[in-house]
C-alpha positions in Angstrom: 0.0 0.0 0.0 1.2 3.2 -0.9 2.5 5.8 1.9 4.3 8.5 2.7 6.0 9.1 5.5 7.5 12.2 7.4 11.3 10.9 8.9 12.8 13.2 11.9 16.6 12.7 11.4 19.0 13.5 14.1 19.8 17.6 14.5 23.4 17.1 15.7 24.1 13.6 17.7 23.6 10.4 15.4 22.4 8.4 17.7 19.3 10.1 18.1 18.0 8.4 15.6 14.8 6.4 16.8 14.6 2.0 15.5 11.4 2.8 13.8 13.0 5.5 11.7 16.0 3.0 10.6 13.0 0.5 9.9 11.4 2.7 7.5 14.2 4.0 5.6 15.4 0.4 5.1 12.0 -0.4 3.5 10.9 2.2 1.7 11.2 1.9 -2.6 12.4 5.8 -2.1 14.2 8.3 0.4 13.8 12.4 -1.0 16.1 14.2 0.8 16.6 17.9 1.0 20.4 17.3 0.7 21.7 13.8 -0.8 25.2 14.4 0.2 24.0 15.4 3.3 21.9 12.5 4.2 24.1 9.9 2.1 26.4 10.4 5.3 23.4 9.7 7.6 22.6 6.5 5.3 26.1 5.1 5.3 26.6 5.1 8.8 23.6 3.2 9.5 24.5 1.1 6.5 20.7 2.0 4.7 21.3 1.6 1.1 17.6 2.9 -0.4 17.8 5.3 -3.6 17.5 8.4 -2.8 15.9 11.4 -5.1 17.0 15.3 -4.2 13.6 17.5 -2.7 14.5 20.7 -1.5 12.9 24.4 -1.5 14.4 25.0 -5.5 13.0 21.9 -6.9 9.8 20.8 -4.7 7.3 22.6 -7.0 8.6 21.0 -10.1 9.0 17.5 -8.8 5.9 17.4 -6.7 3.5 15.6 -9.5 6.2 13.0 -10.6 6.6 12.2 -6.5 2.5 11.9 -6.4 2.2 9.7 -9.4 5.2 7.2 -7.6 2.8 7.3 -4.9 -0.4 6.4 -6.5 1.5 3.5 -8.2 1.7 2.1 -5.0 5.1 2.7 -3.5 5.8 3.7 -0.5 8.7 7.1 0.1 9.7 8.8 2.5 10.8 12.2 3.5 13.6 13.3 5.3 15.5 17.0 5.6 19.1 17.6 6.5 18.2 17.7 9.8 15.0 17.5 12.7 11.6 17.0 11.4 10.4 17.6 7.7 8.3 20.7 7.1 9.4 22.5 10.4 11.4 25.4 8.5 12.1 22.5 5.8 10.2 21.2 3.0 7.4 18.8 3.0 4.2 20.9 3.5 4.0 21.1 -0.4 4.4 17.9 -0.8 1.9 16.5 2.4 -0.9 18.7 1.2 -0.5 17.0 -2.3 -0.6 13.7 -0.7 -3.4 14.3 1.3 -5.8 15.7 -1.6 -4.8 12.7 -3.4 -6.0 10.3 -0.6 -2.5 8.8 -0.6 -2.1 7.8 3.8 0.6 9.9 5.2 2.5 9.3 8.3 5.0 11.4 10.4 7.1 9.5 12.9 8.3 10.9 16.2 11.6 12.3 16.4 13.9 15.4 16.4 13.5 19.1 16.3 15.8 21.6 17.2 13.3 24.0 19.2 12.0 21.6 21.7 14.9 21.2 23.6 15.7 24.7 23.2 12.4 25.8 24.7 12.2 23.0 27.2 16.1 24.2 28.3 15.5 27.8 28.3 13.7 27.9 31.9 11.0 30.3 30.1 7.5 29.5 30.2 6.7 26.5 27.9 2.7 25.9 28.9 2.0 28.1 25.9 4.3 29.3 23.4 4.9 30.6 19.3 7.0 29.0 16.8 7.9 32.0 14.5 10.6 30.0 12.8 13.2 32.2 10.5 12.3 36.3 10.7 12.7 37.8 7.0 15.6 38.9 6.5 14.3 42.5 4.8 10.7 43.1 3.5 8.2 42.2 6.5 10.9 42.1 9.4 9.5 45.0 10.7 6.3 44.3 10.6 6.9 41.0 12.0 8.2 42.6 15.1 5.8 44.7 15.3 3.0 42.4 15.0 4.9 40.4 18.0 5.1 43.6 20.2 2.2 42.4 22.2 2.7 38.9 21.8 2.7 37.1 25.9 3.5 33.6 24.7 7.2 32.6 24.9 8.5 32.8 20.7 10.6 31.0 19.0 13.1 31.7 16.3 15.2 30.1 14.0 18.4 32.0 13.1 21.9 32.1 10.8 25.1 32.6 13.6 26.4 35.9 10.9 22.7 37.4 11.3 22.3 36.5 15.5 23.9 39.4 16.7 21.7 42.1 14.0 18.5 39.9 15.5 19.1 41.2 19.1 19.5 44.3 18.8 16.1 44.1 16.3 15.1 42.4 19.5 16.3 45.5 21.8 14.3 47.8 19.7 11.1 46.5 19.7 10.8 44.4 22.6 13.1 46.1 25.4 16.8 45.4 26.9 15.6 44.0 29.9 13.4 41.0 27.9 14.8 37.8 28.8 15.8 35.4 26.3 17.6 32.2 25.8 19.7 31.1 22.9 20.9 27.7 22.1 23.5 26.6 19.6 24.7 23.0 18.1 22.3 21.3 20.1 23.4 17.5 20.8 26.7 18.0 19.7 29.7 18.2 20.9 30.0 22.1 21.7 26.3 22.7 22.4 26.1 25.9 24.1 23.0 27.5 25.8 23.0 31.6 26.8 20.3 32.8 29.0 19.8 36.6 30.0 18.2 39.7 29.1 18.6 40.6 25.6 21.2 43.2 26.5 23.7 41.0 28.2 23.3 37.9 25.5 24.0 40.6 23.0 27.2 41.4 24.7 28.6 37.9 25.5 28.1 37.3 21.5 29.3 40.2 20.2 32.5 39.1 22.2 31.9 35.6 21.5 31.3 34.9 17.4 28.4 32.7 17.0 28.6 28.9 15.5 26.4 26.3 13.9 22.6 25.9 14.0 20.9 28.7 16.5 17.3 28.9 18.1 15.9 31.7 19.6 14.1 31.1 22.7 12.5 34.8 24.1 10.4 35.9 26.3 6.6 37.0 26.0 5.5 40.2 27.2 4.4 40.7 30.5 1.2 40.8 31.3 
């Protein structure tokens, strides 16, 4: 029976990996992955040899219909990005929505993403919270902020290390110095790294400290 399924792969540590998500990339007639060379490394290590297919945000529109019609003929594929869960700040929305209006069963397995453990290790509150994932970069970043000024839920971001440091002080502007916030780098590898404070003294201790690897954002919501 034809299926697709959603596969978290690890963010950082390897072994994060969950049995069932080995067990369906072994089976499966075809892996898309947002970066083959990327995820080849993933494969090899766990010694998985299933074809793999490039998907990623440049090509998902034009491949979208070939993937569907693999689908209806009855194979089953799954989806995997470089890292964490597909669709979170990745691709595979396009591609679930097509799925689903063709009645084709989709599945997304437990697994990895980068902002849980972020939000969970920030010590902000986590009972209710925004996932805001990457800010843009130019047109609509101010209106963005502006649209969060009043915003009590803890948000989280998605950020580059070169553009972290521009972000907080965006972040000073609209939303105060004294506004806690908690940033977390490489998570589950080796030099993870986690910086809680107010905006004003996380900004100092990286703009003495050059920022490295994946980052999320972890703020605080405004009080009420």
């Amino acid at each position: 029976m034809s299926k697709l399924y959603l596969v978290p792969t690890p963010i950082g540590n390897l072994q994060d990996i969950t049995f069932r998500a080995l067990e369906v990339l072994k089976n499966v007639d075809l892996i898309l992955a947002e970066d083959t060379r990327t995820s080849g490394k993933l494969l090899k290590h766990f010694e998985i040899t299933t074809q793999m297919h490039s998907h990623h945000m440049h090509n998902e529109h034009k491949t979208v219909e070939s993937i569907i019609s693999k689908l209806k003929s009855g194979q089953q594929i799954a989806l995997i990005s470089d890292a964490g869960t597909p669709a979170i700040s990745d691709p595979g929305f396009l591609l679930t929505r097509e799925a689903i209006v063709n009645d084709i069963e989709v599945e997304c397995l437990p697994g990895a993403t980068a902002f849980v453990p972020a939000l969970v290790n920030s010590g902000l509150p986590n009972d209710r919270f925004i996932f805001e994932g990457f800010l843009p970069v130019k047109k609509g970043r101010q209106t963005r902020f502006l649209a969060l000024a009043e915003e009590t839920r803890t948000m989280i971001f998605y950020e580059s290390p070169h553009k972290l440091v521009k972000t907080l002080k965006d972040m000073i502007t609209y939303f105060g110095e004294e506004r806690k916030v908690s940033v977390s780098r490489e998570l589950t590898k080796m030099y993870e790294e986690t910086v809680r404070g107010t905006l004003q003294e996380v900004l100092e201790h990286f703009e003495n400290k050059a920022a490295k690897g994946e980052i999320v954002m972890v703020l605080a919501g405004k009080s009420k």
